[in-house]
C-alpha positions in Angstrom: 117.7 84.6 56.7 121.0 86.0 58.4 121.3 89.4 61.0 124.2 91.3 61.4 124.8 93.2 64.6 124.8 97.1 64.0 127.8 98.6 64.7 126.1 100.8 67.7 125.4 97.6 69.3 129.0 96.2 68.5 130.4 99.4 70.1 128.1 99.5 72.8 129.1 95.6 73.5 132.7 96.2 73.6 132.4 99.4 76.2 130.3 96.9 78.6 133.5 94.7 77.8 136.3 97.4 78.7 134.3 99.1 81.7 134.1 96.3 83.7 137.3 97.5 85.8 135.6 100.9 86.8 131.5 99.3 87.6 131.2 99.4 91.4 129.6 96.5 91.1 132.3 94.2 89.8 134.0 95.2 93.5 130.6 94.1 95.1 131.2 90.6 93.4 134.1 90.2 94.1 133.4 91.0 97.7 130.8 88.2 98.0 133.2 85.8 96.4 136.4 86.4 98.7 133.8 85.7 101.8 132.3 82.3 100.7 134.8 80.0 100.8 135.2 81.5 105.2 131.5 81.5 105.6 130.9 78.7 104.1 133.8 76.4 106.0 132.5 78.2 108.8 128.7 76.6 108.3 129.5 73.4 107.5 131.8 73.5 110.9 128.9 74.5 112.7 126.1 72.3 111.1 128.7 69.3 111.5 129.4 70.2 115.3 125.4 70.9 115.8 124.2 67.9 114.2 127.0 65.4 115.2 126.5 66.6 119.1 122.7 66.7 119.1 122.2 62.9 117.1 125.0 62.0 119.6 123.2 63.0 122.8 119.4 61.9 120.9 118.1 59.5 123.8 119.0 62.3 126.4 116.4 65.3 127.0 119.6 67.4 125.9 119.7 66.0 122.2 117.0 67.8 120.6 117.1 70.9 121.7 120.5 70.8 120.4 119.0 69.6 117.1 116.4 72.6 117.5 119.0 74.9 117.8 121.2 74.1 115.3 118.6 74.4 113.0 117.6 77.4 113.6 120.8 78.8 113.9 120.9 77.2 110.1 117.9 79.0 108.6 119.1 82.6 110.3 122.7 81.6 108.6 120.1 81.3 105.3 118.6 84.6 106.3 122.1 86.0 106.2 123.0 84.8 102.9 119.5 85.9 101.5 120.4 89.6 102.9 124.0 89.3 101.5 122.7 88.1 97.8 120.9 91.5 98.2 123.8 93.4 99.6 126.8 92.6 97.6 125.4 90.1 94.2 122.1 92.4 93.6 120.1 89.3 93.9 116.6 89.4 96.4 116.3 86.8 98.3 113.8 86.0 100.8 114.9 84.9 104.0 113.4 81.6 105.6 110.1 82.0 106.5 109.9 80.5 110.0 112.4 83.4 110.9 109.4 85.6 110.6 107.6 83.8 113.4 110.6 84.4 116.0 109.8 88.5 115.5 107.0 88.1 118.1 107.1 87.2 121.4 108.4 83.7 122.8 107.8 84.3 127.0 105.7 81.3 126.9 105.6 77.5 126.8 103.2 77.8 123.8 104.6 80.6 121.7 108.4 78.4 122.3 106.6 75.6 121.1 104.5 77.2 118.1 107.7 78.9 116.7 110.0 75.7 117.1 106.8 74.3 115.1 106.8 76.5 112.5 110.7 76.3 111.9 110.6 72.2 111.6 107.4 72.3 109.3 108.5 74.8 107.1 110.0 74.1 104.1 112.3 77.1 103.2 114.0 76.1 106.7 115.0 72.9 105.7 116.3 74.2 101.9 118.1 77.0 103.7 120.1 73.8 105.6 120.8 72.8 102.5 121.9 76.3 101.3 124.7 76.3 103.5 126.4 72.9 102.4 126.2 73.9 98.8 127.8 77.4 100.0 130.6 75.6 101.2 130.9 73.7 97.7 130.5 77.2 96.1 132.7 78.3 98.6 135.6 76.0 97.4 134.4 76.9 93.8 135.1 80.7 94.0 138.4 80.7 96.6 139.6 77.9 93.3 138.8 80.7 90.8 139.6 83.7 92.7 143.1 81.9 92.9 143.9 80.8 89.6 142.7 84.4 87.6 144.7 86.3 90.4 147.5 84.3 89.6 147.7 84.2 85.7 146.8 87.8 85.5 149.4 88.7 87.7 152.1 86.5 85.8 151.1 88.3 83.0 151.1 91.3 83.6 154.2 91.1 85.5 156.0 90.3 82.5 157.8 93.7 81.8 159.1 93.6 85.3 160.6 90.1 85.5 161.7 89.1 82.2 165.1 90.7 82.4 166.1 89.3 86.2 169.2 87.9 86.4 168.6 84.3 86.4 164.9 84.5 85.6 163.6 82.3 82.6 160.1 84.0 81.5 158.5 82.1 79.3 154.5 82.3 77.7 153.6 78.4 77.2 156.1 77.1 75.5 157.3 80.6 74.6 160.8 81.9 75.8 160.4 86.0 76.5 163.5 88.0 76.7 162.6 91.2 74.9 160.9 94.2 76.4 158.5 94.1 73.3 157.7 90.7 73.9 157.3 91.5 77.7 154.4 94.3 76.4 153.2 91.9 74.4 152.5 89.6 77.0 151.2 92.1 79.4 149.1 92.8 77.2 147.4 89.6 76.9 147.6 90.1 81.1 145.2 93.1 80.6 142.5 91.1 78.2 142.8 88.0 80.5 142.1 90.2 83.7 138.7 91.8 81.7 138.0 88.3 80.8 138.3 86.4 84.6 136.6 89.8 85.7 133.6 89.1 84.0 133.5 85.4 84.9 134.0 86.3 88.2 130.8 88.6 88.0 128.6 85.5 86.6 130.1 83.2 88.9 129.1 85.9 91.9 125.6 85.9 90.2 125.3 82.1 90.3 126.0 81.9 94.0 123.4 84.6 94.3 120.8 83.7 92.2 121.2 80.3 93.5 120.2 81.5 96.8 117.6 82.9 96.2 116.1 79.7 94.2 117.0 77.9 97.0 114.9 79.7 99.5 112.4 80.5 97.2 112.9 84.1 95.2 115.0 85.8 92.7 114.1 88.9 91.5 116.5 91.5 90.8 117.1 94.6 93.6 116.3 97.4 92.7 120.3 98.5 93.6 121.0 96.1 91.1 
């Protein structure tokens, strides 16, 4: 038994396809995916230093606190990325859950020592550490594609303007380009490759978030989304 797809659901298929430039949302994704690759150099830096100096000063009464601090300061980076999964990818996420506990008051001995409790016992706190290495590998993922589909589209669709320079060889592969038609051609092919990298860019912004979220426990859809 064989289906064809109507031609409503053709058409409607290819104006999801075209619109892409004008959805706010493409803008959003793009957004989150220009700031991974700072925050996440910027948590690994930070868990590295945290970690390295608090191990480093372990049989001193200084060495875990700094461990305890660190770690926190880990799970409210987490709590950051859950709120920008919401915020920019359309992703919820919920935040670790030990950064609940440190709503309430901490003025004594007992409450310092109940919350630093909760944050070490807690699982989400410890997958939220874990959040922020793989954002740095994301990170590295998204600046690497970011890169290369700015690049090619720009070649491409830069063709009409540079073929003709004195001195300038354009070429398309293996393809030498040194007529205006040929130039259209190819910027052509610019404006299909930049729809295409716009909506990898969109699932690759959705796989950061949604990976977030399943790190620290949720993803469901925003209602913004």
């Amino acid at each position: 038994m064989t289906t064809t797809q109507s031609p409503r659901g053709v058409g409607e298929a290819l104006r999801g396809f075209l619109a892409v430039p004008f959805d706010p949302q493409t803008y959003r994704n793009l957004a989150y995916l220009l700031l991974a690759f700072p925050l996440g150099v910027g948590y690994l830096v930070g868990l590295s230093v945290g970690l390295s100096t608090g191990l480093g000063l372990a049989v001193t009464l200084v060495g875990l606190p700094v461990l305890v601090v660190t770690v926190a300061a880990a799970a409210g980076a987490a709590g950051f990325e859950a709120r920008l999964a919401s915020w920019l990818v359309g992703v919820d996420a919920t935040p670790p859950a030990a950064l609940g506990g440190l709503d309430g008051s901490l003025d004594s001995v007992d409450d310092l020592l109940a919350a630093t409790k909760r944050l070490l016992t807690t699982p989400s706190t410890w997958t939220g550490v874990l959040l922020l290495v793989v954002k740095f590998a994301f990170g590295v993922l998204a600046f690497t594609a970011l890169v290369t589909a700015g690049a090619l589209v720009t070649a491409l669709l830069a063709a009409p303007l540079v073929y003709d320079l004195p001195g300038v060889t354009y070429t398309a592969g293996a393809v030498a380009v040194d007529t205006l038609p040929e130039a259209l051609a190819v910027a052509g092919g610019g404006v299909l490759a930049a729809l295409v990298a716009l909506h990898l860019l969109n699932a690759l912004a959705k796989l950061g978030g949604v990976t977030t979220a399943f790190l620290l426990g949720d993803a469901t859809p925003s209602d913004g989304a």
